[in-house]
C-alpha positions in Angstrom: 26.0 8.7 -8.6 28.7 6.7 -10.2 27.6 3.4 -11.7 29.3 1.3 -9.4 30.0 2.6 -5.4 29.8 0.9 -2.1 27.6 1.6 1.1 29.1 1.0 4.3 26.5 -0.3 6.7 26.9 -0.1 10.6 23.9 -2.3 11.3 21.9 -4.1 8.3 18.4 -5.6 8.4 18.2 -7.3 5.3 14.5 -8.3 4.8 15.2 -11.9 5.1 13.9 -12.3 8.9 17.6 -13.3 10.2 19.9 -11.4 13.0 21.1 -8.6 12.0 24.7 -8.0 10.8 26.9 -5.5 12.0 30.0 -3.8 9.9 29.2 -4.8 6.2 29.3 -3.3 3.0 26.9 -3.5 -0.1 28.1 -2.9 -3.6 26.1 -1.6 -5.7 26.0 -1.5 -9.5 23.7 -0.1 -11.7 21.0 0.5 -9.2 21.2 -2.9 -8.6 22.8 -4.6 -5.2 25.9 -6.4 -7.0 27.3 -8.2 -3.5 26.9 -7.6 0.1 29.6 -9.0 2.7 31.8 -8.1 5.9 33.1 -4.0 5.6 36.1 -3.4 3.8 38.2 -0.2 2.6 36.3 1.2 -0.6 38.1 4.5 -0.9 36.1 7.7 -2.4 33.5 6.0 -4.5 31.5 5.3 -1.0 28.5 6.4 1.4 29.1 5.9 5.1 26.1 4.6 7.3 28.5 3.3 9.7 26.4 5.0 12.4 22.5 4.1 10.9 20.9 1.3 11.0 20.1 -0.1 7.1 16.4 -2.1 5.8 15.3 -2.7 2.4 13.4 0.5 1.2 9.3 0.3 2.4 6.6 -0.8 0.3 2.9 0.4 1.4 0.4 -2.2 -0.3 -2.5 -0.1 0.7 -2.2 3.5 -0.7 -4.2 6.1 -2.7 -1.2 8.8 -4.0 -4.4 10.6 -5.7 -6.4 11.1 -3.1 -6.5 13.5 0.1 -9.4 13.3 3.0 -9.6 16.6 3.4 -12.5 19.2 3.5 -15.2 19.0 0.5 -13.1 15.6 -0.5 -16.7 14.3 -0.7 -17.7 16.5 -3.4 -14.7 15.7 -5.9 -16.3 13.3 -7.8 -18.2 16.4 -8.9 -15.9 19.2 -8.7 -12.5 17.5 -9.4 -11.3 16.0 -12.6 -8.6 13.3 -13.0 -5.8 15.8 -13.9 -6.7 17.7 -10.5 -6.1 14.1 -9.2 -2.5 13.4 -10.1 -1.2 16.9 -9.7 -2.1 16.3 -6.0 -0.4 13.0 -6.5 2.6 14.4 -7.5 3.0 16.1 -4.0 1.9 12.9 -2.2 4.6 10.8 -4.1 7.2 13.2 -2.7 6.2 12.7 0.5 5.7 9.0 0.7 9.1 8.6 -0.7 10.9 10.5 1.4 8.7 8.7 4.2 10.9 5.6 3.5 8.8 4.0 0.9 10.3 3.3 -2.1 7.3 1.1 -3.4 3.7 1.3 -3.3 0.9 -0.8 -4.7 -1.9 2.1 -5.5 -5.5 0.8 -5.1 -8.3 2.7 -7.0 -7.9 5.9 -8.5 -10.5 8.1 -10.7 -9.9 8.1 -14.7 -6.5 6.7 -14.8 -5.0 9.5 -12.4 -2.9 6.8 -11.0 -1.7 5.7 -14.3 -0.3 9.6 -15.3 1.3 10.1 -11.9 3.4 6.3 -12.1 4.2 7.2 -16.0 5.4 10.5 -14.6 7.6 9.1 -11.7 9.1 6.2 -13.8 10.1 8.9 -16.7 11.9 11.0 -13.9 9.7 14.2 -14.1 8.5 13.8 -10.8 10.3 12.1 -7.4 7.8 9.1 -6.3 7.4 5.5 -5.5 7.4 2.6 -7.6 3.7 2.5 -8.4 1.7 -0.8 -9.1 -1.3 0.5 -9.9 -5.3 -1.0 -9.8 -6.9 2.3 -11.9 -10.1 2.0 -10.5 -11.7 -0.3 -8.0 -14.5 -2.6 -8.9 -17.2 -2.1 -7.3 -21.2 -3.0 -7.3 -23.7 -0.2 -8.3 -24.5 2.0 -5.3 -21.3 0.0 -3.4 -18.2 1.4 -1.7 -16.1 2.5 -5.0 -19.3 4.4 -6.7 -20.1 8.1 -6.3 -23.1 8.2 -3.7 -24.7 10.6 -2.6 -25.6 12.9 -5.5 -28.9 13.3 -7.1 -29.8 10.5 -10.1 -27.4 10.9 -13.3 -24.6 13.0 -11.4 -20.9 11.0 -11.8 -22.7 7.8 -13.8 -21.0 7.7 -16.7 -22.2 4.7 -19.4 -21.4 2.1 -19.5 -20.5 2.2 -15.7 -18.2 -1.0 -16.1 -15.4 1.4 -17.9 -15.2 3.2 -14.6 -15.3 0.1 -12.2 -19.1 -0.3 -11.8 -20.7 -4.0 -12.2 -24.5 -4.3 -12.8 -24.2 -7.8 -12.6 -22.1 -10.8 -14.4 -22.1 -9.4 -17.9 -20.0 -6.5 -16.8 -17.2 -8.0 -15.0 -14.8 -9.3 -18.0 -14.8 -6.3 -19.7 -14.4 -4.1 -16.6 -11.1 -6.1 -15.9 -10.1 -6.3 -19.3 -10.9 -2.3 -19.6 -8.4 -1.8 -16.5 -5.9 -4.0 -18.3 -5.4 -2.5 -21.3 -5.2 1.1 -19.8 -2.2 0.1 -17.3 -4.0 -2.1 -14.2 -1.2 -4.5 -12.5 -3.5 -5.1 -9.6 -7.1 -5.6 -9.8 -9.1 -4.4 -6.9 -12.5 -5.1 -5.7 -14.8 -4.0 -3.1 -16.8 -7.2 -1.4 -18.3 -5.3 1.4 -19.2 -1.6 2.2 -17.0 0.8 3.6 -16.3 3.3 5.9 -16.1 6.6 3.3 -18.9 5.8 1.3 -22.6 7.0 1.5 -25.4 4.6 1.8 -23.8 1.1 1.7 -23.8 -0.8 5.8 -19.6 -1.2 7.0 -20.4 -4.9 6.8 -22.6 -5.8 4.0 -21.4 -7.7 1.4 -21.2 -6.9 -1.7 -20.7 -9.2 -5.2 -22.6 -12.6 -5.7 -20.2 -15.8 -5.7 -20.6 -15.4 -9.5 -19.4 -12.0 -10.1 -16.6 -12.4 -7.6 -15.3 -15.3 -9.5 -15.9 -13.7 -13.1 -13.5 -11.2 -11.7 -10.7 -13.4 -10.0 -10.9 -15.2 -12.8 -10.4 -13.1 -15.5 -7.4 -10.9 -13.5 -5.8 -14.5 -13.6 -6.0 -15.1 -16.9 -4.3 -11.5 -17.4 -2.0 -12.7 -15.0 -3.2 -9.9 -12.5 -3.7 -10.4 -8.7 -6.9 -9.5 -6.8 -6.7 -7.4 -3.6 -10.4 -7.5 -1.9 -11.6 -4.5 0.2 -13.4 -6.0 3.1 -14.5 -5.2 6.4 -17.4 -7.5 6.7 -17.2 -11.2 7.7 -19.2 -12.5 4.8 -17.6 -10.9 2.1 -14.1 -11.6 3.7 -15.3 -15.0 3.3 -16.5 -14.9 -0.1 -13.7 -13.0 -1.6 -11.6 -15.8 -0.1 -12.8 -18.4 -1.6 -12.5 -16.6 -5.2 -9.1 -16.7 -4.7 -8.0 -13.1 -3.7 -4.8 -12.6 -3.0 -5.5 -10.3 -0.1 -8.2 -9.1 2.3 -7.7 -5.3 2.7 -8.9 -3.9 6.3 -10.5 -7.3 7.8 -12.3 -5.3 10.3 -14.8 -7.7 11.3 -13.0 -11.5 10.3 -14.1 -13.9 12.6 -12.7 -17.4 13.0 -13.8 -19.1 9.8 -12.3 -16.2 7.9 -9.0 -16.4 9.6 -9.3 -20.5 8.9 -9.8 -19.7 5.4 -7.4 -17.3 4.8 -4.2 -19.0 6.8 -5.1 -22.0 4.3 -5.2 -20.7 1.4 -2.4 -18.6 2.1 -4.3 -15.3 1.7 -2.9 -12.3 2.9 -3.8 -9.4 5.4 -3.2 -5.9 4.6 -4.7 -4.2 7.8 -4.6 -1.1 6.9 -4.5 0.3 11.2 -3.3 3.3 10.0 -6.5 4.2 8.1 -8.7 2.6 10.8 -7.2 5.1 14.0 -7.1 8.2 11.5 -11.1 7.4 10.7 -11.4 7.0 14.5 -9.8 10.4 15.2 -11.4 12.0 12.4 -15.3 11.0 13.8 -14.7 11.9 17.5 -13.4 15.5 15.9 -16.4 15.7 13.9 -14.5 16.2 10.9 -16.5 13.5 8.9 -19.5 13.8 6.8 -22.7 12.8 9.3 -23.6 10.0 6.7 -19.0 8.4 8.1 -19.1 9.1 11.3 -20.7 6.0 13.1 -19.1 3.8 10.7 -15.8 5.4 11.2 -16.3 4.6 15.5 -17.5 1.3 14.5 -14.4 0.0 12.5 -11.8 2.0 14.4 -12.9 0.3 17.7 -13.5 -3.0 15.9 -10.0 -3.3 13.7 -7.9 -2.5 16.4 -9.1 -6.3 18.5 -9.4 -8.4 15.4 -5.9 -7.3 13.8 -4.6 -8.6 17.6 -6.8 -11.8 16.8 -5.4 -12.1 12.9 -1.7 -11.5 14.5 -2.5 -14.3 16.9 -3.9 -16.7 14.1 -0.5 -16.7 12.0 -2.5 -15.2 8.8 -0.1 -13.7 6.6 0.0 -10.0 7.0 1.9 -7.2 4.4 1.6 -3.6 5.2 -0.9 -1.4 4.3 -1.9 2.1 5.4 -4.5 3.1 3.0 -2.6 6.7 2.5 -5.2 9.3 1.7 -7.2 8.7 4.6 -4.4 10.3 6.3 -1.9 12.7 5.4 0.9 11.1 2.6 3.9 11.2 4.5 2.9 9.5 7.6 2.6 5.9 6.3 5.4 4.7 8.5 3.4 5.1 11.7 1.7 1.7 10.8 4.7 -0.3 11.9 4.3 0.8 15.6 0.1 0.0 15.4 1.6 -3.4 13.8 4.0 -3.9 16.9 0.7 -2.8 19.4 -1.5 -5.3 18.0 1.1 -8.2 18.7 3.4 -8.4 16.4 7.1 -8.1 17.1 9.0 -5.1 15.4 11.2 -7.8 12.7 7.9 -9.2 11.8 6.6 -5.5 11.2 9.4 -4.5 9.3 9.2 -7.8 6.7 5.9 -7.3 6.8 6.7 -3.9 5.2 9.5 -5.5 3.3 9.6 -9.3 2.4 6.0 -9.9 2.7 4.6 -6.9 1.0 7.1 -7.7 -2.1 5.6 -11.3 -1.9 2.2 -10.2 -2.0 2.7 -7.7 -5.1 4.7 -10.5 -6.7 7.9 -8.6 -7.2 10.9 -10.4 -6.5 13.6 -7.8 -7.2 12.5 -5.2 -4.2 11.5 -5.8 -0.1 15.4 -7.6 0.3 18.9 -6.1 0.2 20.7 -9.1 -1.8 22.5 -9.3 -5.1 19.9 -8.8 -8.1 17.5 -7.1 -6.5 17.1 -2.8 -6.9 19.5 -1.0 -4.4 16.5 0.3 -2.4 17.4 0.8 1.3 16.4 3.8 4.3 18.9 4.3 6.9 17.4 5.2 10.2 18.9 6.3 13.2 19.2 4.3 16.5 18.0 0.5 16.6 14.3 0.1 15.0 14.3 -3.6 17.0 14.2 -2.1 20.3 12.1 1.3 19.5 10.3 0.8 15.8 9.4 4.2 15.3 12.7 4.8 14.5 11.1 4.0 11.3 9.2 7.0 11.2 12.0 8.8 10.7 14.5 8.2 7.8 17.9 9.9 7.8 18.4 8.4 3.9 16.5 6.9 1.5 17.7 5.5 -1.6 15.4 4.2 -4.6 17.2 2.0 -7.4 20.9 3.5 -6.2 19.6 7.2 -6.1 20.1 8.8 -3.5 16.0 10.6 -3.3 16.2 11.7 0.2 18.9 12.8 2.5 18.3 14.4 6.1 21.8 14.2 6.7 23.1 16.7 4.4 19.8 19.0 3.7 20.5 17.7 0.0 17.8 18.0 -3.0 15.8 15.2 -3.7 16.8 13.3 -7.0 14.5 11.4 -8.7 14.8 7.8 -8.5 15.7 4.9 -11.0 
């Protein structure tokens, strides 16, 4: 498109969590929002979405554009290499973009996967996302990021701490310093078990206080954020107090957890999405034996403590954990936001403000002057039915048009 053109906008939900406005136009200018103000004649250099309903293009803080749950995805570490891994990626970005999200924060990947898929997007080879990427989790020996399951000296590269694997408090500078210098933006860690790992309880904690503050520290000093996977109480807690910036999942936060976190002013990324697909996945019997009574046990248990985190006033930023699920779908998590309490504006800034607040981008996730033209235009009124943001008519990444239902047009790869 031309450098400069002008969108007319029937309804606009800015990202800014005030009424919406009705009959405006944005100007944009370089992929860049140059003004936004009441609708005026702009002649042919214009878009009309006098009909759709206009928000700041999604960002998923939760996603895995690498990964695929699918049959034998239990056996990859084994039988898949890294390149396998972003080639799927590739299809996976095209999917969550044209899903409406124009951002995600990617959080663990295997041998820098992540790294050649975002390099790949931002040089306009491939359509995608903005990725911020972690590279690989960190994760304790035998914990939720490690390949279990396999027979002694399968998938355990030396030293393990270039892959994400601490032995203890020696390891954890150079493993964040080792994500660092090959491309991390984010730092994640695992401080409990999981649900798709062999071996380790859902809720044990994992990290001593020592390690877990090796590791916020040193992302801090690299001026990188820490996102904590956690689904038990304790290493909610712990990861807390290290000064993570969120808690991913929360399955099983209790009180002093919420206390804790609404202090501090640490974030939720609850990730229902991920926990009602697990759900699904073990009552079909699709799961590895080893999953499936984990996967009950948080699906039940996420769905009445996200009500309880909603309730508590936490901050929350959305997360799907895309992988888990099919890549496309990641908008359905606004609706399980809006079931477990919250109202469809706070879902959508969730998805928007928030999320851009949590990654610490301040140029996305609000449709004002500065900030990258990124804006989905849905049909119908997403405040009154929110899975109308399941179903984009346009989406636009940096003032490129990347997705257009409207017109059957191409997808172009975004700024």
């Amino acid at each position: 498109m031309a450098s400069e053109f002008f969108v007319h906008v029937g309804t606009l939900i800015d990202g800014k969590g005030g009424a919406p406005q009705n009959d405006v136009t944005i100007r944009v200018r370089d992929g860049r929002v140059a003004e936004i103000g009441p609708s005026r004649a702009t002649g042919a250099n214009s878009i009309d979405f006098g009909a759709y309903t206009v928000t700041p293009g999604y960002i998923d803080c939760h996603a895995h554009l690498t990964l695929l749950i699918e049959k034998g995805w239990d056996l990859h570490g084994v039988t898949k290499t890294p390149a396998d891994e972003a080639i799927r990626g590739v299809h996976s970005a095209k999917a969550t973009l044209e899903a409406g999200f124009t951002t995600v924060r990617n959080v663990h990947a295997w041998g820098f996967s992540d790294i050649a898929l975002k390099n790949a997007i931002d040089a306009g080879l491939v359509p995608g996302p903005r990725m911020v990427c972690s590279t690989h989790g960190m994760s304790i020996l035998g914990g939720h990021g490690d390949h279990n399951a396999f027979a002694p000296g399968i998938a355990e590269d030396e030293p393990g701490w270039r892959r994400g694997i601490i032995t203890g408090p020696q390891d954890c500078r150079a493993a964040i310093r080792y994500a660092v210098k090959h491309g991390a933006k984010v730092i994640k860690i695992m401080s409990s078990g999981g649900v798709l790992s062999a071996g380790d309880a859902l809720d044990a904690r994992q990290f001593s206080d020592e390690e877990l503050h090796l590791l916020v520290e040193e992302a801090g000093f690299l001026g990188r954020r820490v996102c904590s996977h956690a689904h038990g109480a304790d290493g909610i807690r712990a990861a807390v107090k290290a000064g993570v910036a969120s808690i991913e999942h929360g399955t099983y936060v209790d009180d002093d957890g919420l206390r804790l976190m609404k202090e501090r002013g640490t974030f939720l990324v609850p990730t229902r999405l991920a926990g009602e697909s697990v759900l699904a996945a073990a009552e079909a019997g699709t799961l590895p034996e080893w999953a499936i009574a984990k996967a009950k046990e948080a699906g039940t248990a996420m769905r009445a403590n996200f009500s309880r985190a909603v309730k508590s006033g936490v901050r929350i930023a959305l997360g799907t954990d895309s992988g888990v699920y099919p890549h496309g779908q990641n908008a359905r998590e606004f609706k399980l936001m809006c079931d477990g309490g919250m109202s469809p504006m706070a879902s959508i800034l969730a998805g928007t403000r928030e999320a851009a607040d949590l990654i610490g981008r301040d140029d996305i996730g609000v449709l004002e002057a500065g900030r990258w033209a990124d804006l989905v235009a849905v049909e119908g009124d997403p405040l009154s039915d929110i899975t109308r943001m399941e179903k984009p008519a346009l989406v636009m990444k940096g003032g490129r048009i990347a997705f257009d239902r409207r017109a059957g047009a191409a997808a172009l790869v975004g700024a």
